[in-house]
PAROVO-544498 format. One record per residue (C-alpha): residue number from 1; residue in one letter; z, y, x. Coordinates in nm, 2 decimals, always signed. Each point is the difference from the previous one (the first is absolute). Last residue first. Layout:
BEGIN
node k=NUM	r=A	z=Z	y=Y	x=X;
...
***
This chain:
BEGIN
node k=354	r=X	z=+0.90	y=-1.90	x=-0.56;
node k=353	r=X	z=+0.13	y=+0.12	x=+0.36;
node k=352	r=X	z=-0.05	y=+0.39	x=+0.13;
node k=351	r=X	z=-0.16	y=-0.06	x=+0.36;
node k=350	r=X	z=-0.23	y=+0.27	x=-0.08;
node k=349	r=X	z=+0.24	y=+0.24	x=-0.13;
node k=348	r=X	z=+0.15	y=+0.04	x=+0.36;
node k=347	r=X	z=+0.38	y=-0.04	x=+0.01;
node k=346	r=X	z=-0.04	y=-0.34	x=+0.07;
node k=345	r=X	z=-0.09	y=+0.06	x=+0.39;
node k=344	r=X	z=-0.28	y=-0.29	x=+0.05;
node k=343	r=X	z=-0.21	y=+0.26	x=+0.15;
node k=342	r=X	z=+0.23	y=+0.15	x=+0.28;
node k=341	r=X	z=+0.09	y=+0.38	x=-0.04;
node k=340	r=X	z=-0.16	y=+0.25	x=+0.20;
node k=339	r=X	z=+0.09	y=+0.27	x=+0.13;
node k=338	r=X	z=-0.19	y=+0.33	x=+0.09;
node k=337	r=X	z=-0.01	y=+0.24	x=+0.30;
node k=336	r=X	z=-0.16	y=-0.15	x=+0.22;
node k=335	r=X	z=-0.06	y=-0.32	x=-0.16;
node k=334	r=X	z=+0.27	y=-0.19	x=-0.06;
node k=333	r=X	z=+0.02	y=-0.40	x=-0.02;
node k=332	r=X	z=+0.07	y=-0.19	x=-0.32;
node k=331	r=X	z=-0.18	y=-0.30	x=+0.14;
node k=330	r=X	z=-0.27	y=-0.10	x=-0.24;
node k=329	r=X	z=-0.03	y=+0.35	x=-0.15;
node k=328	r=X	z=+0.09	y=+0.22	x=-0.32;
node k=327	r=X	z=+0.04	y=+0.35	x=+0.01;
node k=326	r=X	z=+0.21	y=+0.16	x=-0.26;
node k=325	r=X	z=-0.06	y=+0.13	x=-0.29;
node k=324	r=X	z=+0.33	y=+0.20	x=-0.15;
node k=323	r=X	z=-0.03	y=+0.19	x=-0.32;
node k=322	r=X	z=-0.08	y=+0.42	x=+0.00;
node k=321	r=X	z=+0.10	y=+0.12	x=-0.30;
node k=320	r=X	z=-0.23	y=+0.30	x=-0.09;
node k=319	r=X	z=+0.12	y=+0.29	x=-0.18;
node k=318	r=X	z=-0.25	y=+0.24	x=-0.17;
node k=317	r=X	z=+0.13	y=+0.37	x=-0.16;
node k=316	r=X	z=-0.07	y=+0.21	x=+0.30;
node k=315	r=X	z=-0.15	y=-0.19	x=+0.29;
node k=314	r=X	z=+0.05	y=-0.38	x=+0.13;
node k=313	r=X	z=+0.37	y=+0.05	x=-0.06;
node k=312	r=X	z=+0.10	y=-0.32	x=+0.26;
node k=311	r=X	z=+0.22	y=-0.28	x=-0.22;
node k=310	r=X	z=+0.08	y=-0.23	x=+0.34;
node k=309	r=X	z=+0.00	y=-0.39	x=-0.03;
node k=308	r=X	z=+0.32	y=-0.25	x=+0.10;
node k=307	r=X	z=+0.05	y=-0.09	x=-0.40;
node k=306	r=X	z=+0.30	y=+0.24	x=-0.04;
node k=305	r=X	z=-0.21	y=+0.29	x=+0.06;
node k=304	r=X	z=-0.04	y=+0.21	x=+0.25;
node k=303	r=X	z=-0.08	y=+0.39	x=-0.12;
node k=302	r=X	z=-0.20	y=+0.20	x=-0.23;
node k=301	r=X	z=+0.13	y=+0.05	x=-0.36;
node k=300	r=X	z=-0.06	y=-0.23	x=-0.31;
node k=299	r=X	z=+0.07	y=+0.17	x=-0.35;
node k=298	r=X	z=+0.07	y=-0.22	x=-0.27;
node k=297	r=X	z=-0.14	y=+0.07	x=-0.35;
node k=296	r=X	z=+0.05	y=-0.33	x=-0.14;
node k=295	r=X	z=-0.35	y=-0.09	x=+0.00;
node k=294	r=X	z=-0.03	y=+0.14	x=+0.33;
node k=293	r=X	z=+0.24	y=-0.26	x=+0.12;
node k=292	r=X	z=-0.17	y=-0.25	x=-0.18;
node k=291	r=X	z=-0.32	y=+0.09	x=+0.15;
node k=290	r=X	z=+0.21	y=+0.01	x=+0.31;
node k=289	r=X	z=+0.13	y=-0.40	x=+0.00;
node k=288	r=X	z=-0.33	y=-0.08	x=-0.14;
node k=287	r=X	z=-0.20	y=+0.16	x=+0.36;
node k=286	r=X	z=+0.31	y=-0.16	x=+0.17;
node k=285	r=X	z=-0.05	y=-0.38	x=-0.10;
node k=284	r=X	z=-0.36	y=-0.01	x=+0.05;
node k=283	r=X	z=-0.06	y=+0.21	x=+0.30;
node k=282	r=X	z=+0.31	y=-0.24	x=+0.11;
node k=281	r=X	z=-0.17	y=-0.35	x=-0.03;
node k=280	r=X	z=-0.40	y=+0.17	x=+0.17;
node k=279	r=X	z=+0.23	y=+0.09	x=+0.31;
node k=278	r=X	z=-0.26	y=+0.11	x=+0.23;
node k=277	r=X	z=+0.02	y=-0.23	x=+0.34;
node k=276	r=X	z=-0.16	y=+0.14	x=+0.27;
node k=275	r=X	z=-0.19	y=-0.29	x=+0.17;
node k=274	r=X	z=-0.06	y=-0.19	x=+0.32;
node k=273	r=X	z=-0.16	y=-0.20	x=+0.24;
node k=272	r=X	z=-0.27	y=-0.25	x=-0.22;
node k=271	r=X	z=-0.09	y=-0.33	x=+0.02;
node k=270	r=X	z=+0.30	y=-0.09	x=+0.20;
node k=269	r=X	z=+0.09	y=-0.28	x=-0.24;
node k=268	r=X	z=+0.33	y=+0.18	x=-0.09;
node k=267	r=X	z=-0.21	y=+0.36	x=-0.03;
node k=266	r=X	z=-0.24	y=-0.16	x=-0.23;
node k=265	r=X	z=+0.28	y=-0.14	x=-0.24;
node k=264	r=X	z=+0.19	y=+0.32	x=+0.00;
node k=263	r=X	z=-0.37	y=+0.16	x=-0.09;
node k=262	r=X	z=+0.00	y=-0.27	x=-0.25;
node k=261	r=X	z=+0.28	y=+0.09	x=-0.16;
node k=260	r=X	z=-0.09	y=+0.38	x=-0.04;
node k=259	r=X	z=+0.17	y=+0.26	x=+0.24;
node k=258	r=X	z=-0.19	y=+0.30	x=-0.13;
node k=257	r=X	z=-0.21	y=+0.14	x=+0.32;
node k=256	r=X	z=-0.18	y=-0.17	x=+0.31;
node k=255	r=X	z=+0.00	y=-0.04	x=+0.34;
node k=254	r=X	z=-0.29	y=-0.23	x=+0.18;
node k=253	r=X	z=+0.00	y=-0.02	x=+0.38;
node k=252	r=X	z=-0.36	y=-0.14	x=+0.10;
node k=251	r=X	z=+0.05	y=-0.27	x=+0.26;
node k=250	r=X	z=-0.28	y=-0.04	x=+0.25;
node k=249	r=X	z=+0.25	y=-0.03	x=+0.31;
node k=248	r=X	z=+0.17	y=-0.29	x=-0.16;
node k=247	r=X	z=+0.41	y=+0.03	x=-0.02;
node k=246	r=X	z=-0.01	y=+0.14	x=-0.33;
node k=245	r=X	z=-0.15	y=-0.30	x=-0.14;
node k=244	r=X	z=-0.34	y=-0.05	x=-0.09;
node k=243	r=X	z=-0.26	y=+0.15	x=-0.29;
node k=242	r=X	z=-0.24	y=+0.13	x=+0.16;
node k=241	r=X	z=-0.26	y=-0.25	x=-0.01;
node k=240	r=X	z=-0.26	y=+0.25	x=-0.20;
node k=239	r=X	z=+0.05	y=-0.22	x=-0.32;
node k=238	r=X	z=+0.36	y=+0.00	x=+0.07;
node k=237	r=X	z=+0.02	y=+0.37	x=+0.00;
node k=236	r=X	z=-0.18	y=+0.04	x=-0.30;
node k=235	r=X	z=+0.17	y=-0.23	x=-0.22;
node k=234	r=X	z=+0.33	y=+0.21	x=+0.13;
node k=233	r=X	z=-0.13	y=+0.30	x=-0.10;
node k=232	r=X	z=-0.11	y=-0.13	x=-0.32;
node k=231	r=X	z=+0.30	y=-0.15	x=-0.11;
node k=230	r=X	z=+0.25	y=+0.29	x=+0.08;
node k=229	r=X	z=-0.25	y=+0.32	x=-0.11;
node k=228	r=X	z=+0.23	y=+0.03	x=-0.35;
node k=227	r=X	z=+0.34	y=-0.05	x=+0.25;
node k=226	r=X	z=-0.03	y=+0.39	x=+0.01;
node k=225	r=X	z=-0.03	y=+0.26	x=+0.24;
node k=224	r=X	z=-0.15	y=-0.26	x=+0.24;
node k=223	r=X	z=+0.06	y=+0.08	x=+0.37;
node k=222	r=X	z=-0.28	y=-0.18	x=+0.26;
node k=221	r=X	z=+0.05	y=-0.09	x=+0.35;
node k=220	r=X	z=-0.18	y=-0.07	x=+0.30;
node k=219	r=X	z=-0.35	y=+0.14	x=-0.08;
node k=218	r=X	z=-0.19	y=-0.14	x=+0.30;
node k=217	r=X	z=-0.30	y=-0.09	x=-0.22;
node k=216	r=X	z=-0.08	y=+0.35	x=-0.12;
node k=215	r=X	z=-0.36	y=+0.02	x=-0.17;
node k=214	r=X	z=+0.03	y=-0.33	x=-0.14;
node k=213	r=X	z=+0.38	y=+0.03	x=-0.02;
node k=212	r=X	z=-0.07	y=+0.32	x=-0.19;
node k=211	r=X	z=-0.30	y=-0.14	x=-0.25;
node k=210	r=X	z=+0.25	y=-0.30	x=-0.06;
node k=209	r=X	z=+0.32	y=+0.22	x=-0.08;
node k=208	r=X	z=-0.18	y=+0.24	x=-0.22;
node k=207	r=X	z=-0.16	y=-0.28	x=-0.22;
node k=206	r=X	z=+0.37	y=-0.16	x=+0.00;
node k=205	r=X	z=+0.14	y=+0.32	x=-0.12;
node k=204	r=X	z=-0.26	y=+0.12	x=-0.28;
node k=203	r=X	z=+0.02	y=-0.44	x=-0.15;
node k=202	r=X	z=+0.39	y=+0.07	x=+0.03;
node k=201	r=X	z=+0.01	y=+0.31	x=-0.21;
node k=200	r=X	z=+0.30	y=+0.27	x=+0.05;
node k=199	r=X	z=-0.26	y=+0.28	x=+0.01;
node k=198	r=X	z=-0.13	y=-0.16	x=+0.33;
node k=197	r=X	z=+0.01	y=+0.32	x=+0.18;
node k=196	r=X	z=-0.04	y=-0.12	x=+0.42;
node k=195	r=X	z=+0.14	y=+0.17	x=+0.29;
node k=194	r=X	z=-0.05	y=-0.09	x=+0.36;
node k=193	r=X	z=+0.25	y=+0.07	x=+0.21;
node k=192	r=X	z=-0.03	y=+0.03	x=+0.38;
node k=191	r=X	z=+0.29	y=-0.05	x=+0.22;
node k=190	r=X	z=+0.07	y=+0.21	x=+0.31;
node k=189	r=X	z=+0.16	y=+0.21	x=-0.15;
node k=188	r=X	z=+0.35	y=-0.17	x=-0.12;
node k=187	r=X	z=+0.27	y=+0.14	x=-0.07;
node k=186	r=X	z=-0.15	y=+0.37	x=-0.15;
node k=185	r=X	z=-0.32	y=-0.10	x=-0.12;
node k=184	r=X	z=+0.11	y=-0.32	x=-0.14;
node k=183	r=X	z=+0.29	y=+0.11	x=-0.15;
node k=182	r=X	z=-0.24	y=+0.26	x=-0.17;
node k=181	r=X	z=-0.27	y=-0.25	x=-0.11;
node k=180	r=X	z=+0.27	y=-0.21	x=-0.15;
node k=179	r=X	z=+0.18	y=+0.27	x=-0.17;
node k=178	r=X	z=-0.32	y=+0.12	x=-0.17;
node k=177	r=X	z=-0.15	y=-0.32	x=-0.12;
node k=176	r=X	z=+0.36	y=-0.12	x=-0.16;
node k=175	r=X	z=+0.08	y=+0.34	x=-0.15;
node k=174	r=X	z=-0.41	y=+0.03	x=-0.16;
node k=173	r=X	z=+0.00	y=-0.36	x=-0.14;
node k=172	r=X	z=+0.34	y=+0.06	x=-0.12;
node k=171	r=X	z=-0.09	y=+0.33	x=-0.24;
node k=170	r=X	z=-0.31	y=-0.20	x=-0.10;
node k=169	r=X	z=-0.32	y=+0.20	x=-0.01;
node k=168	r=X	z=-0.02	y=-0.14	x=+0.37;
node k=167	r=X	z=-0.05	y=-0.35	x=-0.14;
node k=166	r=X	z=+0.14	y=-0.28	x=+0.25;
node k=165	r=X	z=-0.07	y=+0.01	x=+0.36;
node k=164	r=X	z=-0.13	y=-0.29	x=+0.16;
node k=163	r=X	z=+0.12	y=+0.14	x=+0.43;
node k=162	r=X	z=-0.21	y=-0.17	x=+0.20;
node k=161	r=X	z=+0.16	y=+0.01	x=+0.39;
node k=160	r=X	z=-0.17	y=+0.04	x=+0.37;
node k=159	r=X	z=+0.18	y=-0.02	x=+0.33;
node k=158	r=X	z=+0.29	y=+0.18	x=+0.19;
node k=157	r=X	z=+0.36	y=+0.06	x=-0.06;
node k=156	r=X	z=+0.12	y=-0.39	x=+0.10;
node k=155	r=X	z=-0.18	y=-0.13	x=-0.28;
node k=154	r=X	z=+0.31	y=-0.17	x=-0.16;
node k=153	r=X	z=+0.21	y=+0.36	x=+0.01;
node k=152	r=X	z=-0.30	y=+0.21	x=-0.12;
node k=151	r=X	z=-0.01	y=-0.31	x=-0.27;
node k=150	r=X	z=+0.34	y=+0.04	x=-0.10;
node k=149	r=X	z=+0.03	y=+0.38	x=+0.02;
node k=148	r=X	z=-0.27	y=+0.07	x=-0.21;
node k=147	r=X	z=+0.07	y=-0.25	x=-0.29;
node k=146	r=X	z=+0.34	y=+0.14	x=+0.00;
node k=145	r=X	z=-0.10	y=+0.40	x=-0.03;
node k=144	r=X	z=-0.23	y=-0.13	x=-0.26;
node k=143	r=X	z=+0.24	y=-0.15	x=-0.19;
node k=142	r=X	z=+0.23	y=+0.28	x=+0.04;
node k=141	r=X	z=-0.24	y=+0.24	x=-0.12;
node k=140	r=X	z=+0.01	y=-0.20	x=-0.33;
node k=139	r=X	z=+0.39	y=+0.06	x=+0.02;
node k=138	r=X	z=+0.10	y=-0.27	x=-0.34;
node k=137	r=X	z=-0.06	y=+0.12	x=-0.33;
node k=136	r=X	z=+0.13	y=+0.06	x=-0.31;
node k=135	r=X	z=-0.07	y=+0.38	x=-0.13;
node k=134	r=X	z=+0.25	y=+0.17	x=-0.22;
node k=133	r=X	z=-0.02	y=+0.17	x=-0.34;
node k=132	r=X	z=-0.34	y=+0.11	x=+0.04;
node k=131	r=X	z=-0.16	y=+0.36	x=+0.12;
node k=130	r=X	z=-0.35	y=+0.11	x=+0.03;
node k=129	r=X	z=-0.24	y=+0.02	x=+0.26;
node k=128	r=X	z=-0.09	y=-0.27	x=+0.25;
node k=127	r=X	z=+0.16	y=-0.28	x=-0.20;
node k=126	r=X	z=+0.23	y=-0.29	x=+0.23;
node k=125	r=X	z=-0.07	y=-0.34	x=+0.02;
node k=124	r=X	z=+0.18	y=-0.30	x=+0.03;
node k=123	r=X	z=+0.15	y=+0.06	x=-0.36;
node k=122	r=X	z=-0.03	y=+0.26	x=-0.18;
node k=121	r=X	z=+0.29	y=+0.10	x=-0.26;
node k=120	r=X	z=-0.11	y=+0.15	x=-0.31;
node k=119	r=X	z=+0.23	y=+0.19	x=-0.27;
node k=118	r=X	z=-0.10	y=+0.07	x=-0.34;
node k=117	r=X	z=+0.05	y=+0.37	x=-0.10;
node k=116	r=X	z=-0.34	y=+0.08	x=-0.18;
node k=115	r=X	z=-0.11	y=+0.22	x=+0.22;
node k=114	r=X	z=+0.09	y=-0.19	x=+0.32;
node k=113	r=X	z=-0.19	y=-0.33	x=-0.11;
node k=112	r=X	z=-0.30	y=+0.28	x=-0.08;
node k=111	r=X	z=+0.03	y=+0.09	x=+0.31;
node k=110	r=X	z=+0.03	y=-0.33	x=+0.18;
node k=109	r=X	z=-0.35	y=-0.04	x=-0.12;
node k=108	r=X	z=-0.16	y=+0.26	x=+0.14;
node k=107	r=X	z=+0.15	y=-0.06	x=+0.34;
node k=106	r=X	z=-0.14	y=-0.37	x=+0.02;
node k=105	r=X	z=-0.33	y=+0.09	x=+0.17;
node k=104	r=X	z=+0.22	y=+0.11	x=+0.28;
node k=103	r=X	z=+0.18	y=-0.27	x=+0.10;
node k=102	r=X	z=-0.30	y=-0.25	x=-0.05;
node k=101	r=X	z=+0.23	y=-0.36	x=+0.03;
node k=100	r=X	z=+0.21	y=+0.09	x=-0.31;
node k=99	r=X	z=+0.33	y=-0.17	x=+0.04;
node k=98	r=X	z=+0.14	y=-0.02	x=-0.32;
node k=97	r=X	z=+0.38	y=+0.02	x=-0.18;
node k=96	r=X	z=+0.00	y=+0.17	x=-0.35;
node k=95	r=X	z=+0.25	y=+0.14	x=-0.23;
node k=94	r=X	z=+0.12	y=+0.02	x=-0.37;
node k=93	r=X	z=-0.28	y=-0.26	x=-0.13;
node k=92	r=X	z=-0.12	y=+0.12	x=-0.36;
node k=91	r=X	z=-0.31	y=-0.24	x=-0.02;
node k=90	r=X	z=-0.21	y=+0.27	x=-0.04;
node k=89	r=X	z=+0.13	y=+0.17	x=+0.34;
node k=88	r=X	z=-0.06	y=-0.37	x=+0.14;
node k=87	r=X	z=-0.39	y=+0.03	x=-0.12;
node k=86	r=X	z=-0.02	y=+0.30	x=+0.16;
node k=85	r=X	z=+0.10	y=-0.11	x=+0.34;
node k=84	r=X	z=-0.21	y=-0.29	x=-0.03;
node k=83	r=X	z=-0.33	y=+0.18	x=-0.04;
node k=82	r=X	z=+0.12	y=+0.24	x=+0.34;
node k=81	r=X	z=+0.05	y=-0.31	x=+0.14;
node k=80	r=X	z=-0.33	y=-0.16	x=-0.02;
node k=79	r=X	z=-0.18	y=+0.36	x=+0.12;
node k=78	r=X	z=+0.23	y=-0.03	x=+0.26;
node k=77	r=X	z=-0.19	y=-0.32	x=+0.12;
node k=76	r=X	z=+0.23	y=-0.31	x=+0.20;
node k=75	r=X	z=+0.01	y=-0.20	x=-0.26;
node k=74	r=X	z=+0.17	y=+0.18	x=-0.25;
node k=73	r=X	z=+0.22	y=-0.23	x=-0.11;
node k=72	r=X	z=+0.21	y=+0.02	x=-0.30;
node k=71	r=X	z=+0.40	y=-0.03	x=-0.12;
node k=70	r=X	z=+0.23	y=+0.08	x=-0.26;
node k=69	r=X	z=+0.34	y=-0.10	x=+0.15;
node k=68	r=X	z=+0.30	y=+0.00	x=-0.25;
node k=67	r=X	z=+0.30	y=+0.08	x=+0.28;
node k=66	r=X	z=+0.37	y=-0.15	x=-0.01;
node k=65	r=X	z=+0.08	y=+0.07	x=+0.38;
node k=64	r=X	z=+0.02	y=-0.41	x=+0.10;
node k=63	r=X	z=-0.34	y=-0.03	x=-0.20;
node k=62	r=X	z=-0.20	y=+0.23	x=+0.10;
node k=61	r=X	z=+0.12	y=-0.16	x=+0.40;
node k=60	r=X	z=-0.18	y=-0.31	x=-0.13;
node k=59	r=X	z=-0.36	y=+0.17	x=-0.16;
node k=58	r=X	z=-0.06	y=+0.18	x=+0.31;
node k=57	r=X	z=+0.03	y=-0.25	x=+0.22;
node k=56	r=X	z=-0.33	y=-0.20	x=+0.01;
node k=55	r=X	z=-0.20	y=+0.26	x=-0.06;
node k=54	r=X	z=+0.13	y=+0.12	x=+0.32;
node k=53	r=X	z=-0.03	y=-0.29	x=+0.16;
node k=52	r=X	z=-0.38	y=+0.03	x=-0.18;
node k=51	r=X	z=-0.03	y=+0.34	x=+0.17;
node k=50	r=X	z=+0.07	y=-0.18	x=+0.38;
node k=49	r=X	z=-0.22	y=-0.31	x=-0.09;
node k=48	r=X	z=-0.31	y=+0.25	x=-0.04;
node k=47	r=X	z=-0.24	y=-0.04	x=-0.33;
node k=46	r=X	z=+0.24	y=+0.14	x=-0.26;
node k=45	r=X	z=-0.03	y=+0.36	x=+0.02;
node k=44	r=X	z=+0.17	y=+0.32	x=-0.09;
node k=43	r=X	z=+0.27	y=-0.18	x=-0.22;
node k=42	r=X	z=+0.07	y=+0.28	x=-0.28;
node k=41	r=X	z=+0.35	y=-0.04	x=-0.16;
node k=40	r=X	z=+0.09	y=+0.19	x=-0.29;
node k=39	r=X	z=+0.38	y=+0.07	x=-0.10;
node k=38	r=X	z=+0.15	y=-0.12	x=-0.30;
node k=37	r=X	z=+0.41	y=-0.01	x=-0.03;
node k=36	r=X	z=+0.14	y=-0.32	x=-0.10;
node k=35	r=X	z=+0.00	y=-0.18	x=-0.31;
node k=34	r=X	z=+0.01	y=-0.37	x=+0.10;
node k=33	r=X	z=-0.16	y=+0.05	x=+0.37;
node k=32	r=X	z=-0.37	y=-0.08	x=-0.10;
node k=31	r=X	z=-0.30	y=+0.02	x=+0.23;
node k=30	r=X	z=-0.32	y=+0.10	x=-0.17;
node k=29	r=X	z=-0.32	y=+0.02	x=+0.10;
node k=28	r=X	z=-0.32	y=+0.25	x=+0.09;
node k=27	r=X	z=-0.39	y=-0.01	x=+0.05;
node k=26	r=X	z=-0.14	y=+0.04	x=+0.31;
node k=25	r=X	z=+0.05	y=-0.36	x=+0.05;
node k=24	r=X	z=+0.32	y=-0.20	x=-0.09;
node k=23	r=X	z=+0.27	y=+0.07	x=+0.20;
node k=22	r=X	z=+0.16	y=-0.29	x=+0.14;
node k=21	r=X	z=-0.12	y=-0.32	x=-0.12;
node k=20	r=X	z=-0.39	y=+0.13	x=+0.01;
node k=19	r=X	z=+0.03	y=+0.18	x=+0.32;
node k=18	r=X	z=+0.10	y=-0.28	x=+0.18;
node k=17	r=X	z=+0.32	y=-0.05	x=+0.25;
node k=16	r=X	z=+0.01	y=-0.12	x=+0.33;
node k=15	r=X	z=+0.35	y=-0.02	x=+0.12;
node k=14	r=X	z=+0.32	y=+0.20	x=+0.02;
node k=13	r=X	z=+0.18	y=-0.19	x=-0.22;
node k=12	r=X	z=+0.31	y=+0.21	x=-0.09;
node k=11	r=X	z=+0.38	y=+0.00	x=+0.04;
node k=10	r=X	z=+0.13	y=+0.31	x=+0.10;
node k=9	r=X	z=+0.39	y=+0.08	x=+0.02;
node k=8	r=X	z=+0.08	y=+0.28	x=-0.21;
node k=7	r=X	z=+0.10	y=+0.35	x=+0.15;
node k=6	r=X	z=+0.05	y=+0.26	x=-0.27;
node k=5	r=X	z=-0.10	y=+0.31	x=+0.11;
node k=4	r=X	z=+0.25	y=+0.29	x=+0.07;
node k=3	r=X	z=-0.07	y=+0.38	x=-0.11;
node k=2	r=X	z=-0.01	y=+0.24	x=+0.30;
node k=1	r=X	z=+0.28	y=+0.28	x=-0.02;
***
C-alpha cells in the first residue's frame, strides 16, 4: 500500500530572497521546531531566485511536520557539501535532504550516510550510483521534451535554435539536453540546434549566446535550462533589437525552465513565450515529508501518488517521485502534443501571494 502525505495548503513568499537571511554562507544554521526530530538541510545554492524559493520554504513546511533543521549551503561545489555533510553527522542529525548538483562526485559521500544508517533524500537531482531513500524531482526529460515541442511548434519545424544547457555533470543538465536534441531529431528535422554548456553560470551563457547570434543571426529561438540565463538573454536580445513581440518577423522565441515570478512577469509583458514550471514549494514540502518518513522507517513503493506525481523505481533500491511541471504560456495553448496552462493559473508557485 502507498503511504499518504499530508496535504497542507501553501502559503509562502515566493520572492527574491538573500543568501544571508536564509542560509547563511557555506557555513550552517539552525531552525527550531520545539524539540523536534533533527534532520540536515543543505541548500545547493543561493544565487538563483528558483533555489532561494526554495530556501524560502523549507524552514515553513519543517515546521507543520515537527522537524529541527540543521542547515548549510554548499554553493553550488561538492567539495562544500561533502564539508557540510560531516559536520551534520557531528551534530547528530537523523537524516539529510540535499540536492547535490555533481551527481557523481557525491557518491562517496552518500556511502558513508548509508554506512552509518542516516537516511538522505535528494532533491531535484538524482546520484549516478548509489541508492537514497527517494529522489524528489520533477521529469527532467519532460522539460526538455516541452521546450522542444514549443519552439518546433513556434518555428513552424524549420529554422535555427540555442539551446543554454545547464551542467552536463548534473543528472538534469544531461535529461533536459538529451530529450530536447532527440524530440528535435525525431519531430522536427529541419531545425538546427545549437548546444551550449554554460555549467549553470549566467556570465558562461550570455558569452555563448552573443558569440552565437554573432555567428548565427537568424537564430529564432532560444531554450534556457534554467531561469539562471533569464536576464542576460533577454539584455542581449534587446541590445541586438530583437526583442519585439511575437507578431514581428525578427522575434526570437524564448522558453525557459523553473517557473520563477519574474519569468510569469516576462511572459505577461510578452518578453518572453514560455516556461516549464518546476515546483521549487513542493520539492520543499515532499523531500521533509520523506525524510520523516524514512525517519520512521516507512517504506515508499512505486506508483501514483496522492499529490498528482508518479513514484517510478529509477533502478533497484532508488525511487524517484516524479512532481508535476507544467508548461506555462500566455495563452494556454497546446503544442503538439503538450498543454499548456495559462500564466496567471494560481496553481503555479510563482503566483503564490505574500
Amino acid at each position: 500500500m502507498k503511504f499518504q502525505h499530508l496535504r497542507a495548503a501553501t502559503v509562502v513568499t515566493a520572492g527574491v530572497l538573500t543568501a544571508a537571511a536564509l542560509a547563511g554562507c557555506s557555513g550552517g544554521g539552525t531552525t527550531a521546531a520545539s524539540g523536534g526530530t533533527v534532520v540536515g538541510v543543505d541548500y545547493p545554492r543561493s544565487d538563483t531566485d528558483f533555489w532561494n524559493a526554495y530556501i524560502k520554504y523549507v524552514p515553513q513546511f519543517a515546521g507543520q511536520f515537527g522537524l529541527d533543521l540543521k542547515t548549510t549551503n554548499s554553493q553550488n561545489d561538492v567539495a562544500n557539501l561533502t564539508a557540510n555533510v560531516q559536520t551534520m553527522i557531528s551534530q547528530g542529525v537523523k537524516g539529510v535532504v540535499m540536492a547535490p548538483q555533481d551527481t557523481a562526485a557525491i557518491i562517496p559521500t552518500l556511502q558513508q550516510l548509508a554506512t552509518k544508517k542516516i537516511p538522505v533524500v535528494s532533491v531535484d537531482t538524482r546520484p549516478d550510483q548509489g541508492n537514497v531513500y527517494m529522489v524528489v524531482r520533477a521529469d527532467n526529460r519532460a522539460y526538455g521534451e516541452k521546450a522542444c515541442q514549443f519552439l518546433g511548434a513556434k518555428l513552424g519545424g524549420k529554422g535555427k535554435v540555442v539551446m543554454l544547457q545547464g551542467d552536463l555533470a548534473s543528472i538534469n543538465g544531461r535529461d533536459r539536453t538529451e530529450a530536447f536534441n532527440d524530440c528535435m531529431k525525431k519531430d522536427f528535422p529541419g531545425i538546427t540546434v545549437f548546444g551550449e554548456a554554460t555549467n549553470w553560470d549566467a556570465n558562461t551563457a550570455a558569452q555563448k549566446l552573443q558569440t552565437r547570434l554573432t555567428a548565427n543571426p537568424d537564430i529564432k529561438g532560444v531554450y534556457m535550462q534554467s531561469s539562471f540565463a533569464l536576464s542576460g538573454t533577454l539584455q542581449l536580445l534587446k541590445q541586438r533589437g530583437l526583442a519585439v513581440p511575437a507578431s514581428d518577423p525578427k522575434h526570437v522565441f524564448i522558453v525557459s525552465n523553473d517557473g520563477i515570478p519574474e519569468e510569469l512577469a516576462k511572459i505577461r509583458a510578452g518578453e518572453m513565450d514560455a516556461t516549464v514550471s518546476q515546483p521549487a514549494d513542493l520539492f520543499a514540502k515532499y523531500a521533509l515529508q520523506y525524510i520523516k518518513d524514512a525517519i520512521a522507517g516507512k517504506t515508499p513503493t512505486p506508483g501514483k501518488t496522492d499529490h498528482d506525481s508518479t513514484i517510478i523505481q529509477v533502478r533497484d533500491g532508488l525511487m524517484e517521485d516524479q512532481l508535476a511541471a507544467p508548461l506555462v504560456t500566455a495563452d494556454g495553448a497546446t503544442f503538439g502534443p503538450i498543454s499548456s496552462v495559462k500564466v496567471d493559473d494560481q496553481s503555479l508557485w510563482g503566483n503564490a501571494k505574500s
